[in-house]
C-alpha positions in Angstrom: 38.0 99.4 131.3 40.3 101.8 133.4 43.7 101.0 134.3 46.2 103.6 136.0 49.9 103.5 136.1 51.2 105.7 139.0 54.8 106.3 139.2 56.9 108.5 141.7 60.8 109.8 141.3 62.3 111.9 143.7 60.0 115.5 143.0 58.2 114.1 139.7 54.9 111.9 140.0 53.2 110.5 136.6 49.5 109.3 136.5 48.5 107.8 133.7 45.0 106.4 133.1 43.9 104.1 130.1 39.7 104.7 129.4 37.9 103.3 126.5 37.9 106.7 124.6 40.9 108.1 125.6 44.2 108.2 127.7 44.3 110.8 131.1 47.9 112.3 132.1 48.9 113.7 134.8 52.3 114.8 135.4 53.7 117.1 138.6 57.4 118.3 138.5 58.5 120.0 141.0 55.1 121.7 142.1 54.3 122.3 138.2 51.3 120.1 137.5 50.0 119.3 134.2 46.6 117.2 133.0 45.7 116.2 129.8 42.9 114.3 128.2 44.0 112.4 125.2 42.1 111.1 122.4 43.4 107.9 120.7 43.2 109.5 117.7 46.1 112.3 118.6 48.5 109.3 120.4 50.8 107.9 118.2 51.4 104.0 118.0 55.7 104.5 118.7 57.3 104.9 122.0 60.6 106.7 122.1 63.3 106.5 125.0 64.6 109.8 126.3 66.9 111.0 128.7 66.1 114.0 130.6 69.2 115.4 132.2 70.7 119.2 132.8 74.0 120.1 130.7 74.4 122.9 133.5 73.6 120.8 136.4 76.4 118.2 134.6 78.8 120.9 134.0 78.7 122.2 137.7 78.9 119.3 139.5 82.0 118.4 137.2 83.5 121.5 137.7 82.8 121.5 141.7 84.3 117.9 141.8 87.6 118.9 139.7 88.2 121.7 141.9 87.6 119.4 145.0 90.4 117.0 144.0 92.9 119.9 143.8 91.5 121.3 146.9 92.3 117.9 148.4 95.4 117.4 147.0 96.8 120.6 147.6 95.8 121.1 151.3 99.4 120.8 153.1 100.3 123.8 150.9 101.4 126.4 153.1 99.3 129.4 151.6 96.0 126.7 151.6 93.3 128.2 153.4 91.6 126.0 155.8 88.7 124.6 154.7 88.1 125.1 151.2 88.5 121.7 150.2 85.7 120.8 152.5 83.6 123.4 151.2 84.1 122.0 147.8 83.3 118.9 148.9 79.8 120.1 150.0 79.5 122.0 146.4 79.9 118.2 144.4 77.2 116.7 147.0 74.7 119.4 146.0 75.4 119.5 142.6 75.3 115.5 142.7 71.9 115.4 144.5 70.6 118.1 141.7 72.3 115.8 138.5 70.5 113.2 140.5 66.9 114.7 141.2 66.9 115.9 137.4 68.1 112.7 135.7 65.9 110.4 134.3 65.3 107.8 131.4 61.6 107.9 130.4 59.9 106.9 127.5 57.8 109.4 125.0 54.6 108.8 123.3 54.0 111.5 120.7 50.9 113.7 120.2 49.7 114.6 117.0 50.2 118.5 118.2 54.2 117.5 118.5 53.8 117.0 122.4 54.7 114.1 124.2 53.5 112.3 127.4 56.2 110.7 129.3 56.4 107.4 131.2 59.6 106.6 133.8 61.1 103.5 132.1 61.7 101.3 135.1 59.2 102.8 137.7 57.3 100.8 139.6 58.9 97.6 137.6 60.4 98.0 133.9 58.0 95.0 133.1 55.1 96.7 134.5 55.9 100.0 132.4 56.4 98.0 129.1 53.2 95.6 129.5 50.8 99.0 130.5 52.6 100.9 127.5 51.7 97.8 125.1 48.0 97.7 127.0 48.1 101.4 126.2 48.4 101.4 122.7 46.4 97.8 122.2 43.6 99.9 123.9 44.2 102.7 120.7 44.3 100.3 118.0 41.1 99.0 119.5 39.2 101.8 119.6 40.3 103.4 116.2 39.3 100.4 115.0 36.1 99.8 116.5 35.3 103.4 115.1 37.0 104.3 111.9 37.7 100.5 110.0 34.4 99.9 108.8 32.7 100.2 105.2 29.2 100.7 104.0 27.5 101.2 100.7 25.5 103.7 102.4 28.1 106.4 102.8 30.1 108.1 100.3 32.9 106.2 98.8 35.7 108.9 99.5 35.8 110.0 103.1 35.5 106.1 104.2 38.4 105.3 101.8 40.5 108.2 103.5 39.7 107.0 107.0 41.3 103.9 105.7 44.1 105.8 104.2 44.5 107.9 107.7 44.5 104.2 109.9 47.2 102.7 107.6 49.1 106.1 108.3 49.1 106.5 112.4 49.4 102.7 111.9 46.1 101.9 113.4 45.3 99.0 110.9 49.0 96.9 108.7 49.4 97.0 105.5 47.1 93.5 104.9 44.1 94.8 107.1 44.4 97.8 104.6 44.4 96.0 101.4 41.2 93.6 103.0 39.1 96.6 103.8 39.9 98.8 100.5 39.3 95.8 98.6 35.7 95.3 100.6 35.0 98.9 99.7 35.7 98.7 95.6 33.7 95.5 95.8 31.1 97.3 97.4 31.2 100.5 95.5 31.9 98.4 91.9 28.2 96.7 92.6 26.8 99.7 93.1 27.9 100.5 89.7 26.2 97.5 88.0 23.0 97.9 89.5 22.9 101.6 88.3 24.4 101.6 85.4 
C-alpha cells in the first residue's frame, strides 16, 4: 500500500508518501530540498496547525505601505519630488508578493527527535489533506499494532508489558485496548505461576 500526497505553493512543493513500514517526505523550499524516511514508531498520532509567516517581511511591507499613503497624499506639496510615491508604491507590491510567497497555514506532525513534517492545509483540496492525514496515521496505528500489541508466554513478562506501556503512551492502542492486553498478559504470566509453583 503506497499512497502520495503531492502539494505545490508558490516556491514550496511537499511529497509525502504513506508505505507499510514507514512514511517518505520530501519537502523543497525555495531550491532547499529535504528527504526523510520515517518510521511509524518516531511519528506522533497529533496534528498541529501552524502558520508560517515572516515578522520582517510583515513589518516591511507595512512600513512601505504607510509611507506610500503619505507619499500619495502629500504629492501636490510643492517641495514633493516627483515620483516617490510611485516608487513606494512598487516597494508595497514587492514586499506584498514576498508576505505572500512566505505565508502559509500547514499542519505539523511531530517526530519523536522534536522535528516536524509539514502538510499545506488546503492544497490540493482541504478534504483531501484531512482524509490522507487520517489515512496517515490509521496506516501508524496499524502497523504498531500489527508489531508491538501482541503477548506470549514465551517471552519475558517485562519488555512485552513495556511495549504495552510505550503503545498506550504515543497513543498507538486507548486506554481499553490497554487494560485487554495487560490483563491477557497477567493471565498468561499468573498460569505460568501455578504450573511452576
Amino acid at each position: 500500500m503506497a499512497r502520495t500526497l503531492t502539494q505545490k505553493r508558490f516556491f514550496i512543493k511537499y511529497t509525502t508518501t504513506i508505505l507499510e513500514t514507514k512514511v517518505m517526505w520530501k519537502s523543497n523550499v525555495f531550491t532547499s530540498e529535504t528527504e526523510a524516511s520515517i518510521q511509524y514508531e518516531d511519528l506522533s498520532n497529533n496534528k498541529d496547525s501552524h502558520t508560517f509567516s515572516s515578522q520582517p517581511a510583515s513589518i516591511v511591507l507595512l512600513i512601505t505601505f504607510f509611507i506610500t499613503i503619505i507619499s500619495f497624499f502629500s504629492r501636490y506639496d510643492k517641495d514633493y519630488e516627483e515620483g516617490v510615491w510611485q516608487f513606494f508604491m512598487v516597494l508595497t507590491i514587492i514586499s506584498l508578493l514576498c508576505f505572500i510567497v512566505i505565508y502559509r497555514k500547514v499542519w505539523k506532525i511531530k517526530l519523536s527527535n522534536g522535528t516536524y513534517i509539514f502538510l499545506l492545509k488546503s492544497k490540493p483540496d482541504k478534504n483531501e489533506v484531512d482524509i490522507f492525514i487520517e489515512e496517515l496515521l490509521a496506516q501508524r496505528r496499524k502497523y504498531l499494532k500489527e508489531t508491538y500489541f501482541h503477548v506470549s508466554k514465551n517471552l519475558a513478562y517485562e519488555p512485552q508489558l513495556k511495549n504495552l506501556q510505550w503503545l498506550r503512551k504515543i497513543e498507538a492502542i486507548n486506554g481499553i485496548e490497554f487494560k485487554e492486553k495487560k490483563n491477557e498478559l497477567d493471565n498468561l504470566f499468573n498460569f505460568e505461576k501455578k504450573i511452576g509453583f
